[in-house]
N, C-alpha and C positions, 0 to 999 in steps of 0.2 A: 550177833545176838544168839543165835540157832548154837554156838558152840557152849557159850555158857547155860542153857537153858538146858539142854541135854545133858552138859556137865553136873548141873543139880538132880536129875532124875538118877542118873548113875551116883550118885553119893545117896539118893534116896531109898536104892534097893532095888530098883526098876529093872527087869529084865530088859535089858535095851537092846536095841539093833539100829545101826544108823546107816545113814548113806548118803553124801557128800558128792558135790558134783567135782570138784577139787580134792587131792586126798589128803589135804594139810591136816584139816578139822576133823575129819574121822580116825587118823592114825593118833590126835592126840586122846579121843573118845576112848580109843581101843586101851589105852595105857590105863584110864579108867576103870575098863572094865567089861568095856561094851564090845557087843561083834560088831563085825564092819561088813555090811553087804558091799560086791562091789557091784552089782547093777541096781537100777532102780526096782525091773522086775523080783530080783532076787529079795529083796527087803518087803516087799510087799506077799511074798510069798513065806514069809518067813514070820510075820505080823496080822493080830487081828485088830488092833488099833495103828493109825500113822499119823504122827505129829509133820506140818507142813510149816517152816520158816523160810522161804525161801524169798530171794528181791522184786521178782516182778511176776506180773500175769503169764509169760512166756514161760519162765521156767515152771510154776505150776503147771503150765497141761502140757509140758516135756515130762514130769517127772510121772505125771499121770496119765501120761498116755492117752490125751485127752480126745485127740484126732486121729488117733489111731484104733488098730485090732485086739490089744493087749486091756483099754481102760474098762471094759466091761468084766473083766475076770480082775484085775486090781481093786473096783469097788465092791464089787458083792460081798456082801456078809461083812465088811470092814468099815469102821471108823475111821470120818476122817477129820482132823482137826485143825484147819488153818489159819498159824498166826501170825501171817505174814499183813501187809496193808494194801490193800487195794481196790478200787473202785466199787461202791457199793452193789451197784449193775453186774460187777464181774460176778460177785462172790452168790448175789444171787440166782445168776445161770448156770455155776459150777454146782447151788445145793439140786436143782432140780435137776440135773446132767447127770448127778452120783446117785439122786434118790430113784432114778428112774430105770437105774441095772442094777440098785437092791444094795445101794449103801445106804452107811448113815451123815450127815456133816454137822460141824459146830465150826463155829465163825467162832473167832480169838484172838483179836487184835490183844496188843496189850500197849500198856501207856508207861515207860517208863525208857532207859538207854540202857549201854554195855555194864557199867556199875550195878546199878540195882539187878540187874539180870544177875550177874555172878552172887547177889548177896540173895536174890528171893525174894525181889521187893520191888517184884512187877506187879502192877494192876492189871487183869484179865477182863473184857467185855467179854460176855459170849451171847451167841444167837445161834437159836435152833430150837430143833421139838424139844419136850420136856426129858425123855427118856435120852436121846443123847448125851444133852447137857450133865444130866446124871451122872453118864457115864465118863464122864471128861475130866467132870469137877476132882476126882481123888491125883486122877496123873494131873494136872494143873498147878495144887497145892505147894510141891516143893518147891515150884517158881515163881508162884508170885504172895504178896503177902494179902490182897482181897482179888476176891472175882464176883463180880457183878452180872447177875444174867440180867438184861435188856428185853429182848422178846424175839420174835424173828427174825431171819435171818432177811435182808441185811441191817438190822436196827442196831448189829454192835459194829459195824466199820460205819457208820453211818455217826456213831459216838466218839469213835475215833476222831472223824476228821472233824466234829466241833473240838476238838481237847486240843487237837496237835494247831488245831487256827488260835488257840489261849496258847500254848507255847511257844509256835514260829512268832507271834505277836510280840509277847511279854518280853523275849530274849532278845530280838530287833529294837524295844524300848529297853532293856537296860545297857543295850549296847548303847544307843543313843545318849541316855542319860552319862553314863559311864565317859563318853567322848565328851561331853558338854562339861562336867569335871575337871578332865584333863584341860581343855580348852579353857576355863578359869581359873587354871593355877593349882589347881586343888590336888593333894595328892591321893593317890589310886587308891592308898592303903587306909586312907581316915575316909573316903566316899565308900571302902568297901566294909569298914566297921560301924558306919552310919548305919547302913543297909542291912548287917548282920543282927543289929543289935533292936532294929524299928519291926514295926508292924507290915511292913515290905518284904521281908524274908520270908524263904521257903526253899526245901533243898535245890531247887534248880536255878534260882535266883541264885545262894551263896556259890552253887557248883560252877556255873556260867561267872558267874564278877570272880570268882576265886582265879579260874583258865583264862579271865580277861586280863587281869591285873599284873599275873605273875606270866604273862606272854605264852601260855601252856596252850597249845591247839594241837595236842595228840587227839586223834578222834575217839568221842564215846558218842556220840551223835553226829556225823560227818554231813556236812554240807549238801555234798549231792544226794543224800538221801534227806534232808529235809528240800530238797526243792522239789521233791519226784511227790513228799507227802504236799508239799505247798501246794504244785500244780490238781493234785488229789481232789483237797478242801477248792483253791477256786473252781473246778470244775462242778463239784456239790452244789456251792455256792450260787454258779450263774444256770441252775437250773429249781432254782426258789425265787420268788418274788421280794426279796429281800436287798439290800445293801451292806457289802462287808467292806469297808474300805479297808481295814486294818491288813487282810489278807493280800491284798491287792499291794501294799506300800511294803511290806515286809519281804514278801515274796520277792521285790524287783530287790531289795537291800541282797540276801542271800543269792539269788542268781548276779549280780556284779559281782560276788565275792568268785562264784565258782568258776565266770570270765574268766575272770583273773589269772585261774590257774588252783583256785584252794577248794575245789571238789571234796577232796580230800582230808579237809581241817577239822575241829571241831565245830558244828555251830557258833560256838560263842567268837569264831574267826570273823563275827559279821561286822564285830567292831572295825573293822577295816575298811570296811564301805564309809564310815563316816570320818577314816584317819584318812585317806584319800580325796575327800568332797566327796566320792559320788554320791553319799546317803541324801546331800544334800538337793541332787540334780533327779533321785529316786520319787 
């Protein structure tokens, strides 16, 4: 995600600087157009905003130097923007950790996969003061096509993990559905023109049955990262008074898949759980 997002700021004029924990993604940055710091400190010295996509809670406070000597000289006077997904509790210890040596933060999940990222046609949540947000909202623009301010911080990861609990959902029933088809005879390509052509559609519906149909499970949304968002949402979830079964049944459908060995797949690889039985034993 963090290569394509960056790749639109560099086509958008953006003075950029990046920094990669791998040097794959930032030497193709640099063909762009962009510098390439090679330490974290060095990019931060080099920045008075810093956009954060990174996979988990770990690598944010490695790259900020969260527990060490260096994070108080990294946030001061600096923006910082992270759009990565993670536990509402996290993101709002990280605002008051940053606000408390004289940064600024805006929380930035956004809701979309690899696709819409390359095209600009992410949805941004953001949370934070007013005057942040402000300042985020113009670097934001090139990559997604709305942005939504929410209100404090963490009230946009908190938005997130209701959206992604409608998508791990939705995608685990059309897999289902999609199996129950095959399982009646039905051919893949008249259930998947059914579905294109009804009041059912929607680009992640056709995107998901299009990669189910035609066997495609190159990842644009990979399995081990919807289970890492899944386990996310149930942890929300059992700390409300509420009942989500849906998260609960989907979640187990996706982790058999990544058992398995297809971590790696696209999400829509979950049909697999149900071409095996085990969707049924989930």
């Amino acid at each position: 995600m963090g290569l394509p997002m960056a790749g639109r700021l560099c086509a958008a004029g953006f003075d950029m600087m990046v920094y990669n924990r791998s040097p794959g993604p930032a030497e193709a940055l640099r063909a762009l157009g962009a510098k390439v710091a090679d330490t974290a400190g060095a990019l931060f010295a080099g920045c008075d905003t810093v956009i954060l996509m990174l996979a988990n809670d770990g690598a944010v406070d490695a790259v900020l130097d969260r527990d060490g000597p260096d994070f108080g000289d990294r946030m001061q006077g600096r923006l910082i923007i992270n759009m990565g997904t993670h536990a509402p509790i996290f993101s709002h210890r990280l605002e008051q950790d940053i606000r408390a040596v004289g940064g600024s933060f805006v929380e930035a999940p956004v809701s979309g996969s690899r696709l819409p990222a390359e095209a600009g046609e992410l949805v941004a949540m953001l949370a934070g003061e007013a005057g942040a947000i402000e300042r985020a909202h113009p670097l934001l623009a090139p990559i997604c096509r709305d942005i939504v301010a929410i209100g404090a911080v963490p009230s946009a990861l908190s938005m997130k993990l209701a959206v992604n609990l409608y998508l791990i959902a939705s995608v685990a029933a059309l897999a289902e559905a999609a199996s129950l088809a095959r399982a009646l005879d039905l051919a893949p390509e008249d259930f998947q023109q059914v579905i294109a052509s009804g009041p059912l559609a929607s680009n992640v519906a056709l995107s998901k049955l299009d990669k189910m149909t035609r066997r495609d499970f190159a990842p644009q949304a990979a399995i081990h990262d919807v289970c890492k968002n899944a386990a996310l949402v149930a942890e929300a979830a059992a700390g409300t008074k509420g009942a989500y079964p849906l998260i609960t049944q989907s979640r187990r459908l996706f982790e058999t898949v990544r058992a398995a060995g297809g971590g790696r797949l696209d999400m829509a690889a979950v049909i697999s759980a149900f071409e095996t039985g085990s969707g049924q034993r989930a």
